[in-house]
C-alpha positions as CSV (number, residue, x, y, z in Angstrom):
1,X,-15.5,3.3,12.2
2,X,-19.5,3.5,12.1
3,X,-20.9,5.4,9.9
4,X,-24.3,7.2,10.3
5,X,-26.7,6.1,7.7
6,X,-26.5,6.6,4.3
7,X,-28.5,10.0,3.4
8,X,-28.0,12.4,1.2
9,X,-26.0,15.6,2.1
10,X,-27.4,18.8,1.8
11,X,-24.9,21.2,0.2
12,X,-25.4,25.2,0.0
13,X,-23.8,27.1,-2.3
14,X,-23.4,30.9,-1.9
15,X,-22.1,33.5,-4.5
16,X,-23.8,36.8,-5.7
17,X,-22.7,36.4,-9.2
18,X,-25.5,34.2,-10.7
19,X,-23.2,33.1,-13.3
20,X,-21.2,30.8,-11.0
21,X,-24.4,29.4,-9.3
22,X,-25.6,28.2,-12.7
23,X,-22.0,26.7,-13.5
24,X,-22.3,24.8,-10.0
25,X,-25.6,24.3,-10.8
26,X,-24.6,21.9,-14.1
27,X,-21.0,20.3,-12.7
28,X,-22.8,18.7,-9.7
29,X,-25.9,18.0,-11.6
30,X,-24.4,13.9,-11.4
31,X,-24.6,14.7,-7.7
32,X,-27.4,14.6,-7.3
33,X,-27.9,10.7,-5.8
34,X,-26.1,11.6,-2.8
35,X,-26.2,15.7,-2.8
36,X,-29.2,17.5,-2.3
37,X,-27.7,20.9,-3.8
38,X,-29.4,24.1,-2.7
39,X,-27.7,28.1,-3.8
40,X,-28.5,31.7,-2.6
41,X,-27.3,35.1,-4.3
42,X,-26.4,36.5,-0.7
43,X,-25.8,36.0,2.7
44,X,-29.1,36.6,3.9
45,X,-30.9,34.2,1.7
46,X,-28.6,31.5,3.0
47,X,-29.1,32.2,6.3
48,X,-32.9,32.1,6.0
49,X,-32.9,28.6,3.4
50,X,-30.7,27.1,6.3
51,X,-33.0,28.6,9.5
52,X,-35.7,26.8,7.4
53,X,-33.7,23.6,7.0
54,X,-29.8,22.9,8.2
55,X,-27.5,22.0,5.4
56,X,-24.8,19.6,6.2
57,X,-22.1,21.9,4.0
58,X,-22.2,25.6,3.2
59,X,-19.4,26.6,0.7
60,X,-19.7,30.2,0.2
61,X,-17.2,33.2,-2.2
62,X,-15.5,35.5,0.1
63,X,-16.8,38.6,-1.6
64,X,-20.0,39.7,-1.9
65,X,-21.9,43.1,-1.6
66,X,-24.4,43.2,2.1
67,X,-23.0,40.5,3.9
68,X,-19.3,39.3,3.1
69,X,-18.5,35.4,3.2
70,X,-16.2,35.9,6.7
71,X,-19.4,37.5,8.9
72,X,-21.9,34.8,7.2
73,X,-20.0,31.6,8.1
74,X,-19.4,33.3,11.4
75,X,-23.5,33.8,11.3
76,X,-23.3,30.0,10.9
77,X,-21.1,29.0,13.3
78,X,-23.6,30.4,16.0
79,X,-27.0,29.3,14.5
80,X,-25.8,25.9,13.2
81,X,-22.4,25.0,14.6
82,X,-22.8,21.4,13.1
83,X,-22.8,22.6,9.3
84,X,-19.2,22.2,7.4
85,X,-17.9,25.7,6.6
86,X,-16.0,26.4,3.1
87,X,-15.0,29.8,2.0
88,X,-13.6,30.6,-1.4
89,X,-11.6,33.4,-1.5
90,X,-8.7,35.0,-3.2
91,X,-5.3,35.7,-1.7
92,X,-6.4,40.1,-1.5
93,X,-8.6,38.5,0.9
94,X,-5.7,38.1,3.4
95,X,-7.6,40.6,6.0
96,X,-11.0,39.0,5.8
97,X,-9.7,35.4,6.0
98,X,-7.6,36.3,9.6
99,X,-10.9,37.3,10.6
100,X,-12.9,34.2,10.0
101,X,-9.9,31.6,10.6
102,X,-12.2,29.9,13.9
103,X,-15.5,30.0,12.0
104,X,-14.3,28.1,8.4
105,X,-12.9,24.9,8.3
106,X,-11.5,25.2,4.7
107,X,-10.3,27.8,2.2
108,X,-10.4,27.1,-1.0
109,X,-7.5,29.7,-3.0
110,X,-9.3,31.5,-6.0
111,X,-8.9,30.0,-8.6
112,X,-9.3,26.9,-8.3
113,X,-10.2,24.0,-10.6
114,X,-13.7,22.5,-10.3
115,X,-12.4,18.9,-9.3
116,X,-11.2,20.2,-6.3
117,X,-14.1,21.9,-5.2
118,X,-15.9,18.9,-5.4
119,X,-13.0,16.6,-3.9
120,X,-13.0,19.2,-0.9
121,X,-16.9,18.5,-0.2
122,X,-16.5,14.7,-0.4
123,X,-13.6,14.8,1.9
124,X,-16.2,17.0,4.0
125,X,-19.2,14.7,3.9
126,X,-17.1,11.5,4.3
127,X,-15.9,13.0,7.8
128,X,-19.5,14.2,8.5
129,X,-20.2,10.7,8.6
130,X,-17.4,9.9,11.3
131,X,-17.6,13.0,13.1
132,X,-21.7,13.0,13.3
133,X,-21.5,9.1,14.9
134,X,-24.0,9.4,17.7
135,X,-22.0,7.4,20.4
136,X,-19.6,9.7,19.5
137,X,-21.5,13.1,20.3
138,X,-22.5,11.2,23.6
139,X,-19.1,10.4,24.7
140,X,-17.7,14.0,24.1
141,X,-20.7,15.2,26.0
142,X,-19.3,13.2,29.1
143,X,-15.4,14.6,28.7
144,X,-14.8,17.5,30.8
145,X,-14.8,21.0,28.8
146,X,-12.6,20.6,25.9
147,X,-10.2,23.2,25.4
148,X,-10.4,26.4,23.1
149,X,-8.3,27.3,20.2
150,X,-5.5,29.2,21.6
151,X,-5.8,32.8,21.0
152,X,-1.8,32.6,20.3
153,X,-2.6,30.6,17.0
154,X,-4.8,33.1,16.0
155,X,-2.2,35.9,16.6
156,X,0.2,33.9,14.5
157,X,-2.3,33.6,11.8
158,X,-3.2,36.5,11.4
159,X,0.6,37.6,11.2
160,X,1.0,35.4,8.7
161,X,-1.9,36.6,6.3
162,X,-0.2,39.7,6.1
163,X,2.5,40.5,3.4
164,X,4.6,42.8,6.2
165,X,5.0,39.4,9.1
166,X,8.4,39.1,9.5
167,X,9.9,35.8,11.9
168,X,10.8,38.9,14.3
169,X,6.9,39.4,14.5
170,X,6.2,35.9,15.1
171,X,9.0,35.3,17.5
172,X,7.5,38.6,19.8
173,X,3.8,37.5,19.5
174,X,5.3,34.1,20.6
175,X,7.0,36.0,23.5
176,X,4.0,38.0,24.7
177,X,3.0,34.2,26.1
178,X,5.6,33.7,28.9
179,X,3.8,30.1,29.3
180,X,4.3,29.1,25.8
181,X,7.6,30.7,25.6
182,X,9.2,28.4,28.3
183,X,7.0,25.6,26.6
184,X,8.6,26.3,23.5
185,X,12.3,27.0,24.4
186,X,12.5,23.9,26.8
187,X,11.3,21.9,23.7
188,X,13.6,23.2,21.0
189,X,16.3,22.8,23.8
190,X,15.6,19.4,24.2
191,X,18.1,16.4,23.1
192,X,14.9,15.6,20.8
193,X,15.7,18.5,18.1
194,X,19.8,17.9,19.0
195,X,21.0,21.7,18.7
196,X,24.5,22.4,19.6
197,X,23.6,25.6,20.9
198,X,21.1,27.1,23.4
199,X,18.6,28.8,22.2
200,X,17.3,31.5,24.4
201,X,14.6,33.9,22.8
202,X,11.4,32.8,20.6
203,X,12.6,34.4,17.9
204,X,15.7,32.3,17.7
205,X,13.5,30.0,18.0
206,X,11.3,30.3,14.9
207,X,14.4,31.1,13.2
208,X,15.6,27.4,13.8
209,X,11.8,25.5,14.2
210,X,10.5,27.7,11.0
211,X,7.1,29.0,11.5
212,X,5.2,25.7,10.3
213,X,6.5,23.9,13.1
214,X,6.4,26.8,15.9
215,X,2.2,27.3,14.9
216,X,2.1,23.7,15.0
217,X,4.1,23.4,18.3
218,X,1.7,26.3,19.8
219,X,-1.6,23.9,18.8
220,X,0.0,20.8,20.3
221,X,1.5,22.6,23.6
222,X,-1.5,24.2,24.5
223,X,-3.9,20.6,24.2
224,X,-1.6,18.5,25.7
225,X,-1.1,21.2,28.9
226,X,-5.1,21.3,29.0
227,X,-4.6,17.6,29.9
228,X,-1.4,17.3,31.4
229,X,-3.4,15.7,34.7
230,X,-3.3,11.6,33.8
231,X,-3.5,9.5,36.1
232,X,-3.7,6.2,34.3
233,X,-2.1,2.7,35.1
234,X,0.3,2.0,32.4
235,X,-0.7,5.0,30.2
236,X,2.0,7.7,29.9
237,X,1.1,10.8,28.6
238,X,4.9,11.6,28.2
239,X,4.7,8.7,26.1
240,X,2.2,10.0,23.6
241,X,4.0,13.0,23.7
242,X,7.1,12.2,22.4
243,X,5.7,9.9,19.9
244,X,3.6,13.0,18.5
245,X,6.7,14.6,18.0
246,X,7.9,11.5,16.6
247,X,5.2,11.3,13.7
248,X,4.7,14.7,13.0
249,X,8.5,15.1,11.7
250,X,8.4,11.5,10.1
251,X,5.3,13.0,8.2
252,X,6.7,16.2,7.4
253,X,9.6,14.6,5.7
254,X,7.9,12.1,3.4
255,X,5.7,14.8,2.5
256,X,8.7,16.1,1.5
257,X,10.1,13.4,-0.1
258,X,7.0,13.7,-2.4
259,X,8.1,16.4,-3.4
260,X,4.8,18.2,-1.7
261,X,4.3,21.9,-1.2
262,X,4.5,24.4,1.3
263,X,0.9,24.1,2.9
264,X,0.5,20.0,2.7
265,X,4.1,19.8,4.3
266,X,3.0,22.2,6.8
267,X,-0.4,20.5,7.7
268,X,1.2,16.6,7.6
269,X,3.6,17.9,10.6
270,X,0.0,19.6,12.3
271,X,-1.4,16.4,12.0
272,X,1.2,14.1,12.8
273,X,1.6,15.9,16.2
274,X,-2.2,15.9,16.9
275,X,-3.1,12.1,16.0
276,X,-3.0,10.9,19.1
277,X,-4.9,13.6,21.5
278,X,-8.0,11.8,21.4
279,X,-5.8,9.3,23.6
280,X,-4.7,11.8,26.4
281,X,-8.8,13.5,26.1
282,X,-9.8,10.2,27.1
283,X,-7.4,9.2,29.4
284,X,-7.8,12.8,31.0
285,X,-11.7,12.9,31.1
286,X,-12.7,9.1,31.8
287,X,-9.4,8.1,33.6
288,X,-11.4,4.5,35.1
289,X,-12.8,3.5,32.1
290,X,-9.4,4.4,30.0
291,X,-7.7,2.1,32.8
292,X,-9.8,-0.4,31.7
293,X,-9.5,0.1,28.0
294,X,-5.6,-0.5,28.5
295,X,-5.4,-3.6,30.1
296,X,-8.1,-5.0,27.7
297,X,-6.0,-4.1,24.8
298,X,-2.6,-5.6,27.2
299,X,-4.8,-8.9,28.6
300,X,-6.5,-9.8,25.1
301,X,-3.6,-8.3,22.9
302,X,-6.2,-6.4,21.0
303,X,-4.8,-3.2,19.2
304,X,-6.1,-0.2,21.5
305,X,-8.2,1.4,19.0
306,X,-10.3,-2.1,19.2
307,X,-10.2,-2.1,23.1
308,X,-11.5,1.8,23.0
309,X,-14.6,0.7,20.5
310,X,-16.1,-2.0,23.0
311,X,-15.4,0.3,25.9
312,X,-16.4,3.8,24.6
313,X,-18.0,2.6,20.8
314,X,-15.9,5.0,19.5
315,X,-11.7,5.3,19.0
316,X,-9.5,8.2,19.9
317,X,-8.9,9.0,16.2
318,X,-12.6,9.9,16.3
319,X,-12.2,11.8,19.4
320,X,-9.4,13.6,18.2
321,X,-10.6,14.7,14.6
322,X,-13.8,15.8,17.0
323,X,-11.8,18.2,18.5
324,X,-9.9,19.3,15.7
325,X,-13.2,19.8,13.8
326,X,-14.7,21.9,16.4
327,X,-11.5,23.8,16.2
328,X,-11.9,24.2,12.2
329,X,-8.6,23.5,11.4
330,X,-8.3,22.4,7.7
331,X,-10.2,19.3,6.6
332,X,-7.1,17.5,5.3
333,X,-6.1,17.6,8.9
334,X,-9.4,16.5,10.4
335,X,-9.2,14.1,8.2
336,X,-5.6,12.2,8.6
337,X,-6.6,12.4,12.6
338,X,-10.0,10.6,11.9
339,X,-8.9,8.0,9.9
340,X,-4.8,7.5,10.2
341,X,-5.0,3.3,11.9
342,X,-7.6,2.8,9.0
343,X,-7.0,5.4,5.9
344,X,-8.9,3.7,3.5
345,X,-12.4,4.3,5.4
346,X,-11.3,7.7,4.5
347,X,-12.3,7.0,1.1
348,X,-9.5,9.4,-0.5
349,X,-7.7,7.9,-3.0
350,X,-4.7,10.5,-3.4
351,X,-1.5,11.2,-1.4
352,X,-2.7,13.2,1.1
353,X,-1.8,14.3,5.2
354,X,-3.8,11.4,5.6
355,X,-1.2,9.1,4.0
356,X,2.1,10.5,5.6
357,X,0.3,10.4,8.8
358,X,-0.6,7.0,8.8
359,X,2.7,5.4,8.0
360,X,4.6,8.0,9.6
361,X,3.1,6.7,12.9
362,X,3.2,3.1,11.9
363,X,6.8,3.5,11.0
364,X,7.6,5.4,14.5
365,X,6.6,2.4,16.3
366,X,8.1,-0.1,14.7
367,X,11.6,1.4,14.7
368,X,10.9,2.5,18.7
369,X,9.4,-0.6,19.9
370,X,10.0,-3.5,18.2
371,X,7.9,-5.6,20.6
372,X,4.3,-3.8,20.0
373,X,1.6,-5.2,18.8
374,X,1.8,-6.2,14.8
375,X,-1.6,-5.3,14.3
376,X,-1.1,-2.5,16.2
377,X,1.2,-0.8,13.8
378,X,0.8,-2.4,10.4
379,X,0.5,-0.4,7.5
380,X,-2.6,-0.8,5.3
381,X,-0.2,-1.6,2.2
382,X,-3.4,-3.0,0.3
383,X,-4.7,1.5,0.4
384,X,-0.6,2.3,-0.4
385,X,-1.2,-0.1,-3.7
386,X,-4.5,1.8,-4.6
387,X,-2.2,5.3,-4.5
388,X,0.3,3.2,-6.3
389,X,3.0,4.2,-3.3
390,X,4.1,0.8,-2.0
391,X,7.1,0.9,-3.8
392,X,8.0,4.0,-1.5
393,X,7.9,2.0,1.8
394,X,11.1,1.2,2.0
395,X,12.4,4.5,1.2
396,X,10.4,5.6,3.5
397,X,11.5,3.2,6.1
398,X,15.2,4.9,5.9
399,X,14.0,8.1,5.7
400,X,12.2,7.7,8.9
401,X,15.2,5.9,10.6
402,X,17.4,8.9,10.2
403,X,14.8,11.2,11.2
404,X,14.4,9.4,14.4
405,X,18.2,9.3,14.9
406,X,18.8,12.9,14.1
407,X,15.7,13.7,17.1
408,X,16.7,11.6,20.1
C-alpha cells in the first residue's frame, strides 16, 4: 500500500492532572523524531491548540472537571473528523463510554501500562498513513453514500456497558428490528451454523450465537444489505458473503487457540467478517470499473488486490478499513481490514486480529477452492517467523478444516 509521506505526527495529550502530562511528557521524549507531542489541562485548551493547528491523534482521560473526555472527542469528531480519537478511561466509566462509542475509535482500560499506550498510537499513525492515501479519499468521494453505524449496535453497546444487560435484554433490543431479526434467525438457521433445532426468537438466538458474534452479525448484516444491489459479471456478492462468515469463525478460533481473551477473540471474528466489504463497496458503487478489475485479475492471473491498484490506485482492504475507521470501531480492527493480504506493512510485530485475520482468510480459500490463485492466498510466512508462529500453521490448518466442516 502507498503511504503518504513521511512526516511527523502530531499527538495531543489531554488530562487535568498535570502530574500525568509531565510523565507523558518524559516517556515519549525518544519520540520526538517522528511525534510532535503537544498537552492541554482541559478540554477547552485542546480544542483551541487543535482549531489553531489539527493534530493527527488526540488521546484524552475520561474524567475531567468542565468538559469530560466523551463531549470533547465528540467536539472533535465535528470540527476535525480526520484526527484519531483515544479515550482513557476506567471501567465506572461504563455510562460515559456508551455515550461516546461513534466519536472514539479506541479505549484504552485504566490502568494501563505505558507500552501500550504508546503501541496503541503507532498502530494509529501507521493506519493514518493508509487511511489518509489521497487516491484513496478521492475514490471514496466517488462511491455512493456509505452507510451509517447501525443504531442497533449502539443499542447493543450500550447494553452491554451496563452491569444489569442480561442475553434477554440483548435478544429484545435485537427483536425491536424486525429487519435484522429475520436477517439474524434465517442465518443462525442456516446449514452454515448446523443446528439440529430451529431457532425461532432473538433471544434463542444470542443464547446459541453469544453476544460477540450477534453484535458482530448486526455490523456485517447491516453493510452487506446497504449493498446487496451487485450487478457484476463474475462477482458474487453471495460469494463474499459466505466467505466472511468463513474467516471470521476461522479467526475467532485461532484466537482462541492462542489462548487470547475475551475482547481480541471478540474483535478477530468482527474483523474476519468485515475484511472483505471494501470488495462489495466497490463492486456496488463503480460496478463498470469493478467489471473490469475482475477480468483483469481472471485474463492476467494477477491476485485481485493487484488488479484493484492499477484500476482504482487503491485495494479494497483500504476501502474497507476506510469505512470501518469512519465508523470508529477499535483500531485493532481497522487495522487487520487494512492490511490482512499484506500484514507486515502493518508494521505490528505481535499476535494480533491482524494475524488471525490474515491466515484465517488465506486458510478459507485454500481448503474451499483449491484452484485459486497461489498468490492469491499465500500466507506471508516470512511476518508468521518474525511473531515466531510458523510452527502453528499447521495446527492451524486442522483447526480451520474442522471449523469449515462443522459450518457447511
Amino acid at each position: 500500500m502507498t503511504a503518504i509521506p513521511n512526516q511527523k505526527k502530531r499527538v495531543l495529550f489531554v488530562d487535568d492532572e498535570t502530574m500525568l502530562l509531565d510523565l507523558y511528557k518524559l516517556v515519549f521524549e525518544d519520540e520526538s523524531d517522528h511525534w510532535e507531542i503537544c498537552f492541554a489541562p482541559g478540554g477547552k485548551e485542546a480544542l483551541a491548540l487543535m482549531d489553531a493547528a489539527p493534530m493527527d491523534v488526540l488521546v484524552s482521560d475520561m474524567r475531567m472537571p468542565g468538559m469530560s473526555g466523551a463531549e470533547l472527542v465528540q467536539e472533535v469528531m465535528k470540527r476535525h473528523p480526520k484526527t484519531s480519537r483515544l479515550i482513557m478511561s476506567g471501567y465506572a466509566d461504563s455510562e460515559q463510554i456508551a455515550q461516546c462509542l461513534g466519536a472514539t475509535h479506541q479505549f484504552i482500560a485504566k490502568p494501563f501500562e505505558l507500552q501500550i499506550l504508546r503501541g496503541t498510537i503507532s498502530r494509529v499513525c501507521s493506519l493514518d498513513s493508509c487511511l489518509l492515501d489521497e487516491r484513496l479519499t478521492s475514490l471514496v468521494a466517488q462511491l455512493r453514500s456509505l452507510p451509517s453505524l447501525p443504531s442497533l449496535y449502539f443499542r447493543i453497546m450500550d447494553a452491554l456497558a451496563s452491569p444489569d444487560s442480561s442475553l434477554e435484554q440483548i435478544g429484545s433490543i435485537i427483536a425491536s428490528d424486525p429487519s435484522m431479526t429475520a436477517k439474524i434467525l434465517q442465518l443462525v438457521n442456516s446449514a452454515f451454523f448446523g443446528i439440529a433445532r430451529r431457532i425461532s426468537n432473538p433471544v434463542e438466538a444470542v443464547q446459541f450465537l453469544g453476544v460477540g458474534r450477534v453484535r458482530s452479525l448486526v455490523l456485517s448484516l447491516h453493510v452487506f444489505s446497504c449493498f446487496d444491489e451487485v450487478r457484476v459479471k463474475n462477482f458474487s456478492i453471495e460469494r463474499v458473503w459466505k466467505h466472511s462468515l468463513s474467516t471470521g469463525l476461522v479467526a475467532q478460533k485461532i484466537a482462541r487457540m492462542q489462548k487470547a481473551d475475551r475482547a481480541f477473540v471478540d474483535e478477530a471474528y468482527v474483523a474476519g467478517m468485515l475484511h472483505d466489504i471494501g470488495k462489495v463497496m466497490l463492486a456496488a458503487s463503480l460496478p463498470d470499473l469493478y467489471e473490469k478489475t475482475v477480468n483483469l485479475a481472471a485474463n492476467e492471473k494477477l491476485p485481485l488486490g493487484e488488479a484493484e491498484r492499477e484500476i482504482f490506485g487503491v485495494t479494497h482492504a483500504q476501502v474497507g478499513a476506510y469505512l470501518l475507521g469512519l465508523w470508529g470501531l477499535p483500531i485493532t480492527i481497522v487495522e487487520a481490514v487494512a492490511f490482512h493480504h499484506e500484514p507486515q506493512m502493518s508494521g505490528v510485530k505481535t499476535f494480533s486480529p491482524l494475524t488471525t485475520v490474515h491466515v484465517a482468510r488465506a486458510l478459507e480459500r485454500q481448503l474451499r477452492e483449491p484452484e485459486a490463485n497461489a498468490t492469491e492466498v499465500a500466507i506471508d510466512t516470512e511476518y508468521l517467523s518474525e511473531l515466531d508462529l510458523e510452527d502453528r500453521l499447521e495446527d492451524w490448518r486442522d483447526a480451520a478444516e474442522e471449523t469449515l466442516s462443522e459450518n457447511g
